[in-house]
C-alpha positions as CSV (number, residue, x, y, z in Angstrom):
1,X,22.9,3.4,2.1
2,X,25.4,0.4,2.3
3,X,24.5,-3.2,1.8
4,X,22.6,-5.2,4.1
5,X,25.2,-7.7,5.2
6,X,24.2,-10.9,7.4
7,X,26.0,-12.7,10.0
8,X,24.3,-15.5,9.8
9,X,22.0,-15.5,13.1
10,X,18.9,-13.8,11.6
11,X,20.8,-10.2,11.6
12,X,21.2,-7.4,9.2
13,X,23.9,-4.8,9.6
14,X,22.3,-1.8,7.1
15,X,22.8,2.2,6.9
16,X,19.6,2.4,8.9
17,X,21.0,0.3,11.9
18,X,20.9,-3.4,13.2
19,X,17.9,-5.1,11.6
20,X,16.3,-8.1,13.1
21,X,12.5,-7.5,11.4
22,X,11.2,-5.5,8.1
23,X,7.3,-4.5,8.1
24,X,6.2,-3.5,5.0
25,X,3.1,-1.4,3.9
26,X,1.3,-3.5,0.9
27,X,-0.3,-1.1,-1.7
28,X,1.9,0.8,-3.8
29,X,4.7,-0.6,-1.7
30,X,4.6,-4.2,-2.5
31,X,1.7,-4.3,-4.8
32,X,0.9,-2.0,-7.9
33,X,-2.5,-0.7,-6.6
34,X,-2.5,2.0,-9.0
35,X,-1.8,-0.1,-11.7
36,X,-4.5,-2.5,-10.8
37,X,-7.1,0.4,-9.9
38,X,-6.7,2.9,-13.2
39,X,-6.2,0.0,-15.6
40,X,-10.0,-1.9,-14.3
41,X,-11.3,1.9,-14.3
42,X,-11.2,2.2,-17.5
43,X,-12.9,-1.0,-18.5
44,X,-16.0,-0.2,-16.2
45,X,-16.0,2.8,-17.4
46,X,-14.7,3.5,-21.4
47,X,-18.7,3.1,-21.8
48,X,-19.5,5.9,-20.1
49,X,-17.0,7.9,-21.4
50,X,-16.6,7.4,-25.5
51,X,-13.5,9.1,-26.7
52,X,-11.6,9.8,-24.0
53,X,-8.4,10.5,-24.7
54,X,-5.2,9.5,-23.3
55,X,-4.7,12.6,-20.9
56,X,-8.1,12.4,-19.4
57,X,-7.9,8.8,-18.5
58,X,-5.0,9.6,-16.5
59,X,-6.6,12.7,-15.0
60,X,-9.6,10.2,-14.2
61,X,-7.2,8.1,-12.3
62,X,-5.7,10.6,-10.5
63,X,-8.6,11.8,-9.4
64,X,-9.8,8.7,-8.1
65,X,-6.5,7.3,-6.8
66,X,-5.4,10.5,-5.7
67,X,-7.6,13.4,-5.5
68,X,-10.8,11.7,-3.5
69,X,-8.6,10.0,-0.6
70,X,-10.7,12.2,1.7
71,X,-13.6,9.1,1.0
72,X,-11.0,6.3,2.5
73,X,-10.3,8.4,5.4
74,X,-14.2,8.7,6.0
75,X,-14.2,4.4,5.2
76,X,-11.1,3.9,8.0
77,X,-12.7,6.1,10.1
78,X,-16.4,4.3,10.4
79,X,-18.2,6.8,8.2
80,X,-18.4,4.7,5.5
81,X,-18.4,1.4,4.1
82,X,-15.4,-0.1,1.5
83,X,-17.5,0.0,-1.1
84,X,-19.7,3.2,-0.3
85,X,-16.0,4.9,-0.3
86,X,-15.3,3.0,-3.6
87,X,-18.5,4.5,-5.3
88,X,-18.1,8.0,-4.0
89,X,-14.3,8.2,-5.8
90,X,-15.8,7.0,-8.8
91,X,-18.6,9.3,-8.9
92,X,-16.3,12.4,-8.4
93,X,-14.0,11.1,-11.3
94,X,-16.7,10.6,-13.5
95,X,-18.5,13.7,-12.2
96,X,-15.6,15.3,-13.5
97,X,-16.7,14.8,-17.2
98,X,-19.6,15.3,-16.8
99,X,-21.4,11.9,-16.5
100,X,-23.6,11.1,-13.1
101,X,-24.3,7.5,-12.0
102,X,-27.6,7.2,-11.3
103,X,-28.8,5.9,-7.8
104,X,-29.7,2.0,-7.6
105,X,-28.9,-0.5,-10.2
106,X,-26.3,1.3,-12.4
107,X,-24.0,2.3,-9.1
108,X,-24.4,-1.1,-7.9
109,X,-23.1,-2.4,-11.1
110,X,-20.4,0.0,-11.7
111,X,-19.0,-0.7,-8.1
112,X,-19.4,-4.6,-8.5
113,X,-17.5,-4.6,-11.5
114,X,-14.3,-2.4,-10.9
115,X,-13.9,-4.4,-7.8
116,X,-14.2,-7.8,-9.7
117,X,-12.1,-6.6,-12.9
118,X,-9.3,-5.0,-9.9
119,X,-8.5,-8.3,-9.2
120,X,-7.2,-9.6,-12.0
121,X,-4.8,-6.8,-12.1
122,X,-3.2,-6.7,-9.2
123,X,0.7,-7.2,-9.5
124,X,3.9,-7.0,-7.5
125,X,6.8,-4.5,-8.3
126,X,9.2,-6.5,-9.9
127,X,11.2,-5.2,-6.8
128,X,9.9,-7.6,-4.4
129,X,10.9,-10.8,-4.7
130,X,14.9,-10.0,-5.0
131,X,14.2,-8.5,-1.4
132,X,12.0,-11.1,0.1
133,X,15.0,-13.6,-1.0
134,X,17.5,-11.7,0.3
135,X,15.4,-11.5,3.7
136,X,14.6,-15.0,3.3
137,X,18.3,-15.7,2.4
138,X,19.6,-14.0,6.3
139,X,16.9,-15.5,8.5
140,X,15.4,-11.9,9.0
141,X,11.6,-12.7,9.4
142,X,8.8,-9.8,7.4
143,X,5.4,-9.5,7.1
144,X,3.2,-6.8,6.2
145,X,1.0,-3.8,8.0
146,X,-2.1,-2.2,6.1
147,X,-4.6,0.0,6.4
148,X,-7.0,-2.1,5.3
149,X,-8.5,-4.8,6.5
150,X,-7.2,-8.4,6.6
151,X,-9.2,-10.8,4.8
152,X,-8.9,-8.5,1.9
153,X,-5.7,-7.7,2.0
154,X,-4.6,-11.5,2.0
155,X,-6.7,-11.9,-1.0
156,X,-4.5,-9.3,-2.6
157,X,-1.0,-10.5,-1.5
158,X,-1.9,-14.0,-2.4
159,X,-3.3,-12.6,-5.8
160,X,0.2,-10.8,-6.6
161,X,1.4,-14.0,-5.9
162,X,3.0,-12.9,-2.4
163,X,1.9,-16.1,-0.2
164,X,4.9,-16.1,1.1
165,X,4.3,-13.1,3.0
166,X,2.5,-14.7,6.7
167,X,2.5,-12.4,9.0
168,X,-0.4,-10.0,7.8
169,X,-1.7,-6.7,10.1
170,X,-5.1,-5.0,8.9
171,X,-6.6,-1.9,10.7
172,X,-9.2,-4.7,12.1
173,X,-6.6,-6.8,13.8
174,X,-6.0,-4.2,16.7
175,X,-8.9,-2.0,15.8
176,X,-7.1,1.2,14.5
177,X,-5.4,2.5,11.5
178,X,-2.4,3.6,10.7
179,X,-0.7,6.0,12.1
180,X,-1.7,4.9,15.4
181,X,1.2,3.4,17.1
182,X,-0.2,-0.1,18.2
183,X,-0.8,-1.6,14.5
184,X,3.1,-1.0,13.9
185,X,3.6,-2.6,17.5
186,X,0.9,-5.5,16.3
187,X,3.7,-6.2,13.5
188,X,6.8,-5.9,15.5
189,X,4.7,-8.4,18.0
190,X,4.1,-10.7,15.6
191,X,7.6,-10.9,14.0
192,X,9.2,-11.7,17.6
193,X,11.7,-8.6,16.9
194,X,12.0,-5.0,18.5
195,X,10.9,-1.8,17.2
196,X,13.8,-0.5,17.6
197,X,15.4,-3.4,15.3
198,X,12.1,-3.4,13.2
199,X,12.4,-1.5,9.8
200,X,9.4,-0.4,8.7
201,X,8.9,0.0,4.7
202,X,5.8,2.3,3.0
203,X,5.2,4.5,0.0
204,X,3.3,6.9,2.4
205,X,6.3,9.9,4.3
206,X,3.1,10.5,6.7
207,X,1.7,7.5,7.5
208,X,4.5,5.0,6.8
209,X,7.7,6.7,7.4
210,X,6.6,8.8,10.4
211,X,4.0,7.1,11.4
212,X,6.4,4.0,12.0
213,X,9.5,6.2,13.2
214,X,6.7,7.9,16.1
215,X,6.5,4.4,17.1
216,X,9.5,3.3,17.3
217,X,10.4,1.6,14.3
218,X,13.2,2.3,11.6
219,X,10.9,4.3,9.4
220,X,11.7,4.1,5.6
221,X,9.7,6.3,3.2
222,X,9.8,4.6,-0.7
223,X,9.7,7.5,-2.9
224,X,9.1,5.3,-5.8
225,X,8.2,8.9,-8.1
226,X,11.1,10.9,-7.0
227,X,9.0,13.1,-5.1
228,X,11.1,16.2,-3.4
229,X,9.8,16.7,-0.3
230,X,12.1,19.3,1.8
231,X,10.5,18.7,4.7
232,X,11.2,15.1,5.5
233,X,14.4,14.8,7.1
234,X,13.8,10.8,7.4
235,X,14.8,7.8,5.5
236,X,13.9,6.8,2.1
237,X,14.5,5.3,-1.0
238,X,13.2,5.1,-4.7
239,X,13.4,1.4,-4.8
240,X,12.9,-1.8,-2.5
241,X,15.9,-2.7,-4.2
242,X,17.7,0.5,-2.6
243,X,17.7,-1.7,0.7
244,X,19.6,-4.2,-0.5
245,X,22.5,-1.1,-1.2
């Protein structure tokens, strides 16, 4: 794409179109969830599985970060609770190998402690900041949208060390997840832009880069992996850095 150039009065003249507002999705977009989530895995749970080797931790973590999604779809959609979604992933992963966490106490601890030992691992892709400064740099305001909710979320951007980020979104601010139009509209509200002028920024091609294009947005799918999707006929790119040209 080319450059994003500025003209000085809180414009951005990019290969997507004029830009007067960027929304960006928060895990795996401007945080490394996966990082954070397979990493305190394996410290709640190298006790329970002695000698696992290097492949199976990473089959573990896929399986919980991307083979059990199904759980946080049941969590978004009332079915269940954060943590009972949390528990559930972890029991299929470890079910996997052939260990069961008992009911009760055990669970409880398990769940308890990957949540606490998560924390101190979120990180931002070293990606972000240059873009935030250059944003910062044209006048062009950002925030975030998440399908999560918003008290934790804010935890985690102010964790990763994102504070600068204000204008925050979670599926409880309007009362519905992504892809549902409004919590894109909540964001372009928010930023006191237009969707059509909004670009909208996720590592998800369903929920962030069509989701947000259906809206109305500028939808942007960040293929960090270099996944080849023929399908999507949209935007994307492999790096936040890839929006600067």
């Amino acid at each position: 794409m080319t450059a994003m150039r500025g003209d000085g009065g809180g414009v951005l003249h990019t290969g997507f179109g004029v830009i007067r507002g960027v929304l960006f999705d928060i895990d795996d977009t401007l945080v490394d969830l996966e990082f954070a989530m397979t990493t305190a895995l394996r410290d709640v749970s190298e006790h329970l599985l002695p000698g696992l080797d290097h492949a199976g931790w990473e089959k573990f973590g896929r399986i919980f970060t991307h083979e059990t999604t199904h759980f946080y779809d049941r969590y978004l959609a009332g079915e269940l609770t954060f943590n009972e979604q949390r528990l559930l992933r972890g029991r299929a992963a470890l079910g996997h190998f052939g260990v069961e966490l008992e009911e009760g106490e055990e669970s409880h601890a398990w769940v308890t402690s990957y949540a606490a030992l998560q924390h101190g691992y979120v990180r931002a892709f070293e990606d972000v900041t240059p873009v935030l400064d250059a944003l910062d740099a044209a006048g062009i305001p950002y925030g975030a949208v998440s399908n999560n909710v918003h008290d934790y979320q804010r935890v985690k951007l102010d964790t990763a060390g994102l504070q600068r980020i204000r204008v925050l979104v979670g599926t409880d601010t309007v009362g519905v997840p992504k892809p549902d139009p409004a919590i894109y509209l909540e964001g372009v509200r928010l930023l006191g832009s237009s969707a059509a002028e909004t670009l909208y920024v996720g590592d998800n091609r369903l929920l962030d880069a069509e989701g947000s294009t259906a809206a109305g947005l500028l939808g942007v799918w960040l293929n960090r992996s270099g996944e080849t999707e023929s399908a999507f006929a949209g935007h994307q790119v492999g790096s936040l850095a890839d929006l600067l040209g």
